[in-house]
C-alpha positions as CSV (number, residue, x, y, z in Angstrom):
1,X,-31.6,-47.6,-29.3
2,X,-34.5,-46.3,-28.0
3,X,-33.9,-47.9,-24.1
4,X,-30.1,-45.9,-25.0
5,X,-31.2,-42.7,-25.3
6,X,-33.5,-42.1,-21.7
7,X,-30.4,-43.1,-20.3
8,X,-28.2,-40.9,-22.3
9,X,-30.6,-38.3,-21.9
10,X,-30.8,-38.6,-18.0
11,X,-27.0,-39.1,-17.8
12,X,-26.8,-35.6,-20.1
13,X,-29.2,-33.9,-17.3
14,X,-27.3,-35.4,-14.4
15,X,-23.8,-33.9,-15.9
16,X,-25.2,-30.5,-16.4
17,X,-26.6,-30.5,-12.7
18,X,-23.2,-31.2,-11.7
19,X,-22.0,-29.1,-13.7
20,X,-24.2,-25.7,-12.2
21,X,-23.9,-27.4,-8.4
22,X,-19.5,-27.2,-9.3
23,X,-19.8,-23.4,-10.8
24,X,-22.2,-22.4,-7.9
25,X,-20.2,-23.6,-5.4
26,X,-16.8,-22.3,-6.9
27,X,-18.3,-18.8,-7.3
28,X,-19.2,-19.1,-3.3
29,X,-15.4,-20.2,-2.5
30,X,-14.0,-17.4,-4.9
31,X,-16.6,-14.8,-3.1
32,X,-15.4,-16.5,0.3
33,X,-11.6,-16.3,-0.4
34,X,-12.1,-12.7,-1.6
35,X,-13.6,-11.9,1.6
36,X,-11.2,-13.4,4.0
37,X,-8.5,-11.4,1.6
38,X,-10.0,-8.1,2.4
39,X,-10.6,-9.0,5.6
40,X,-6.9,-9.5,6.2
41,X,-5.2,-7.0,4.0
42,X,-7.2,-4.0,3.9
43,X,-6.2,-3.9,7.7
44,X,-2.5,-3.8,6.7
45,X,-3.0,-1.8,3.8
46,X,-4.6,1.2,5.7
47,X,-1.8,0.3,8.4
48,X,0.5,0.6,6.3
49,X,-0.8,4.2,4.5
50,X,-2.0,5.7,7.7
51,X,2.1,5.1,9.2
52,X,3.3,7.0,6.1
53,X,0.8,9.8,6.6
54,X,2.1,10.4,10.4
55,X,5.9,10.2,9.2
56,X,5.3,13.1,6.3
57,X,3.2,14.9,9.5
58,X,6.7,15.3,11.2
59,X,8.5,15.9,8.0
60,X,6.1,18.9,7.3
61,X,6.1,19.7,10.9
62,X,10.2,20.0,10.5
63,X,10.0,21.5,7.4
64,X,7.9,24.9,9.1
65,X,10.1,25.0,11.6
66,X,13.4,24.5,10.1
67,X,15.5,22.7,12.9
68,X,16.2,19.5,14.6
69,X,14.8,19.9,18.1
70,X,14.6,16.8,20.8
71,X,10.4,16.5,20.9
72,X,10.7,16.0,16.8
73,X,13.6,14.0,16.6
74,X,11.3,11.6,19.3
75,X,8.3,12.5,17.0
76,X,10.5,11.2,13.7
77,X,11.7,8.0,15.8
78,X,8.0,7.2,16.5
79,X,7.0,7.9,12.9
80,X,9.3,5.7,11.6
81,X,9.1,2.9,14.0
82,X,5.2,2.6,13.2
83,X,5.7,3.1,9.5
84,X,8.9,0.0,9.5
85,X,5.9,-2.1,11.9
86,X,3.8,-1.4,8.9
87,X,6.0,-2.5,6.2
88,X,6.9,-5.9,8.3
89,X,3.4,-6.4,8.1
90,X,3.2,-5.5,4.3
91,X,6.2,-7.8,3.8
92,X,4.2,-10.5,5.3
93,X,1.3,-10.3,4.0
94,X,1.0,-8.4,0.9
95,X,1.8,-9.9,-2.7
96,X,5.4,-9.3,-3.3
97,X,4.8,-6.8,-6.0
98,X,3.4,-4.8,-3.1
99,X,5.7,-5.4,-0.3
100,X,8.9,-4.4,-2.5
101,X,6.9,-1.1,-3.4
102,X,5.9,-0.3,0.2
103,X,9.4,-0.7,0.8
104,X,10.6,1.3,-1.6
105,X,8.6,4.0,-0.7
106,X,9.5,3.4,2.9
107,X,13.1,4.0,2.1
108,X,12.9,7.3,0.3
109,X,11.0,8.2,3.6
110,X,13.6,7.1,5.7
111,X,16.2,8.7,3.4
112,X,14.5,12.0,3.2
113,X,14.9,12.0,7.2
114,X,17.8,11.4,7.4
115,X,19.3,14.1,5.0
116,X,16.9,16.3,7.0
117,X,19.3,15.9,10.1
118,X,17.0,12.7,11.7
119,X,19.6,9.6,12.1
120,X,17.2,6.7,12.2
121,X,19.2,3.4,10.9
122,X,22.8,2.3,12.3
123,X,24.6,2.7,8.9
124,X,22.5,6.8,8.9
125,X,23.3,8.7,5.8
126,X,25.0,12.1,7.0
127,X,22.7,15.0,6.9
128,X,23.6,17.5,4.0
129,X,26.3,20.0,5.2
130,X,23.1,23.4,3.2
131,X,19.7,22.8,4.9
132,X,17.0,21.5,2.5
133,X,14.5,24.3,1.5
134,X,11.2,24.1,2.0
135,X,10.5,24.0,-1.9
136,X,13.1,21.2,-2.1
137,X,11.1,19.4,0.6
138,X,8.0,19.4,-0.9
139,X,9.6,18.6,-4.4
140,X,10.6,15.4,-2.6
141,X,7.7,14.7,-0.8
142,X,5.5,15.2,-3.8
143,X,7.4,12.3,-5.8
144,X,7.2,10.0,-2.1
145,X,3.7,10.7,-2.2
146,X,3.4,9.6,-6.3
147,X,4.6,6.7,-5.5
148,X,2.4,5.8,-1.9
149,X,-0.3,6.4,-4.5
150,X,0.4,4.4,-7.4
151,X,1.2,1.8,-5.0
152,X,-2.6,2.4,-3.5
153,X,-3.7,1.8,-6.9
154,X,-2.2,-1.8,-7.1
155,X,-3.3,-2.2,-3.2
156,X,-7.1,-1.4,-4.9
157,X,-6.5,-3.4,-7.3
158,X,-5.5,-6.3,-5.4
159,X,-8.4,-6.2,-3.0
160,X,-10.6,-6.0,-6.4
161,X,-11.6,-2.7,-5.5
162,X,-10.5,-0.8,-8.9
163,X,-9.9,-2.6,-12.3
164,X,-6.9,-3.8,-13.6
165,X,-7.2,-1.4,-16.5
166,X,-8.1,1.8,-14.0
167,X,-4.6,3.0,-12.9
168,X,-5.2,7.0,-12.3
169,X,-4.3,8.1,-9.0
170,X,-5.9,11.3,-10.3
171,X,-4.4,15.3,-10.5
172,X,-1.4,15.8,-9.3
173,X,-2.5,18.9,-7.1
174,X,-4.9,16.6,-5.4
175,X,-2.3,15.6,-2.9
176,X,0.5,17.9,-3.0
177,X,1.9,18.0,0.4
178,X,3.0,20.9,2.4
179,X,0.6,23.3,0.5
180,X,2.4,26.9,-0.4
């Protein structure tokens, strides 16, 4: 018994050596997988936001002025031909959680323009017969941007950049668009 336990006892110190050698070296793949995560989606992510920002630009920009002209309608095509890039790119890359709310948001965008008098798909809804008001713009706009930000909350999330259990995207008058 007494030649048994040495040998237990070395075989006890050998398993927990293994054992902090495994967690170490799982905690540096973890670290490392996070890493090459951010690397890749924060890229897309900002992409992706950045698109949308440039897209309610025009909208605001067509808002003030109140009419379809040729420079805007090419301003609107632009927009929205960076912002679909975007949400390929999303739809790649993002989890799908993500890429059906970038789309979503996307498509009230894309909806929004073309009410507004901006045909941008094949199958174009017809622009409204009364022109929108500016209120009724921002009203829309407002809820578009609600959800490009709780969508930024999951995106934060996902890169482990807010907890799972911090979903405020904070006062609504922080990012009202089209400011009276």
């Amino acid at each position: 018994m007494q030649g048994l336990l040495p040998l237990l006892t070395a075989a006890l110190g050998a398993l927990i050596a293994f054992a902090g050698v495994w967690l170490t070296q799982r905690r540096a793949d973890l670290r490392s997988l996070q890493e090459r995560r951010e690397h890749r989606l924060l890229p897309a992510y900002l992409r992706y936001h950045s698109s949308l920002r440039e897209w309610v630009r025009v909208i605001e920009s067509h808002a003030r002025g109140d009419a379809v002209t040729p420079d805007r309608e090419e301003q609107m095509r632009a927009a929205f031909e960076q912002a679909k890039l975007a949400g390929y790119e999303m739809d790649l890359m993002a989890p799908p959680e993500l890429a059906r709310g970038a789309e979503r948001v996307l498509d009230r965008l894309v909806e929004l323009s073309e009410l507004l008098g901006y045909p941008l798909r094949l199958s174009a809804l017809e622009p409204r017969s009364e022109p929108f008001s500016r209120d009724e713009i921002r009203r829309t706009l407002v809820a578009i941007s609600d959800a490009r930000l709780a969508l930024m909350v999951l995106m934060q999330q996902d890169l482990g950049l807010r907890s799972k259990n911090d979903s405020d995207i904070g006062d609504r008058d922080e990012h009202r668009m089209l400011r009276p």
